[in-house]
N, C-alpha and C positions, 0 to 999 in steps of 0.2 A: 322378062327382062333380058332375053338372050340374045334382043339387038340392040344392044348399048354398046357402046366403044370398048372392047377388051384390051385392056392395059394393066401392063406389072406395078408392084408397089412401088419398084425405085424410080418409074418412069412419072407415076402420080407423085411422088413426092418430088421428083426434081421441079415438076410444073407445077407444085404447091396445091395439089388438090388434096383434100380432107378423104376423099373415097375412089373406089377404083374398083372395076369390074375383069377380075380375069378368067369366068364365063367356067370356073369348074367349082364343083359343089364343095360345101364344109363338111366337117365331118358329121356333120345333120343332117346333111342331105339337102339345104337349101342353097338353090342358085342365087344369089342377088350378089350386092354390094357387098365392099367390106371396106372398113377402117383401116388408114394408112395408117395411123399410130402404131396400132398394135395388129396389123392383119386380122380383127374380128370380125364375123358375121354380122351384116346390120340386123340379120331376123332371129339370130340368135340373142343377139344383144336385148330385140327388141320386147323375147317372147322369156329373157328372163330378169326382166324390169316389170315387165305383166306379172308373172306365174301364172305358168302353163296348168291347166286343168287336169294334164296327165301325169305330171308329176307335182304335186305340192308341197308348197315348204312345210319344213319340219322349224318350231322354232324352238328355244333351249327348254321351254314352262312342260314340252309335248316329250321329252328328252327324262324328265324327273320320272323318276318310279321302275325303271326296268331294273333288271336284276344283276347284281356281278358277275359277271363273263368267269365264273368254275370252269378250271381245268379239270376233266374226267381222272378219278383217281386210278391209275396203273400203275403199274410196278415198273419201272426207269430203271436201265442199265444204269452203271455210274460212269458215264463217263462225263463229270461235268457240266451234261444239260439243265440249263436255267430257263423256265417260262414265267413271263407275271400274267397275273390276274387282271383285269381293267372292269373298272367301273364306266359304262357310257354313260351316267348321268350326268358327269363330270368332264369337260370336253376340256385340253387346254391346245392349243392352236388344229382344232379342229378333232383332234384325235383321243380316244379314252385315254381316263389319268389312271397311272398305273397305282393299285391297290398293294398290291405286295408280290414281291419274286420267290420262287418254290425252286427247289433240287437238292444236291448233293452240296453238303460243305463239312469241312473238317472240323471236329470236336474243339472249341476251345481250351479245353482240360486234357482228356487223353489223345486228342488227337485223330481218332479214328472216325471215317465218314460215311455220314447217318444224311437221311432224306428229311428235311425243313419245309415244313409247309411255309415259314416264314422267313425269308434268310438275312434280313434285315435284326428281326427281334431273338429270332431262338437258332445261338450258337450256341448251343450245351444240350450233347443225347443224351435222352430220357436215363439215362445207367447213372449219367456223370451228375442228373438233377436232382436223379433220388437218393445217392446219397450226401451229395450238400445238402439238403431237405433234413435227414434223420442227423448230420452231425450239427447244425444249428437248434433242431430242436430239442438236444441234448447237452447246449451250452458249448461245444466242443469247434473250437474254429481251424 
């Protein structure tokens, strides 16, 4: 297609054409046409209306069963670094739903700060839980 009339988008759209050839590749690498709407490639467009053989879609049913995305447990400076966890079986605009966020947070009782695998659910270190623990089971509030 490299002897077609080479014309820019603004030029094809002042003349009301729908396509326009301006004779340099996409980022695919295919020469042809492209869409004045949106500047796409008609053979990109055309080869992911197909599905290509070299890459195939993945759909959400093929998505179910992998594993949560575990962060490697190390030992964190404290300087207020937070990572979360992501579930991929769970997409919500395309991207993992996050499971739960881990780091450093401050004790809701004494204050002092402890590493939280969960920092949503457990804001109270292990010192400040064991003993609420022994004074409730002793009647004592």
């Amino acid at each position: 297609m490299t002897d077609a009339l080479v014309i820019s988008a603004g030029n094809a759209a002042m003349r009301g054409m729908t396509l326009y050839f301006n004779g340099k590749p996409c980022a695919q690498g295919h020469i042809g046409p492209r869409r004045v709407s949106d500047r796409a490639c008609c053979e990109c467009h055309r080869l992911r209306q197909k599905g290509t053989p070299g890459r195939p879609r993945v759909f959400a049913a093929e998505l179910i069963g992998r594993d949560i995305r575990e962060l490697p447990h190390v030992s964190w400076p404290n300087n207020g670094r937070v990572e979360v966890v992501t579930d991929p079986n769970w997409l919500i605009d395309g991207k993992p739903r996050v499971v739960r966020k881990i780091g450093w947070r401050a004790c809701m009782c004494c204050k002092r700060r402890f590493f939280s695998q969960d920092m949503t659910k457990i804001r109270i270190c292990d010192p400040c839980k064991a003993s609420k623990v022994d004074k409730t089971a002793f009647g004592v509030d």
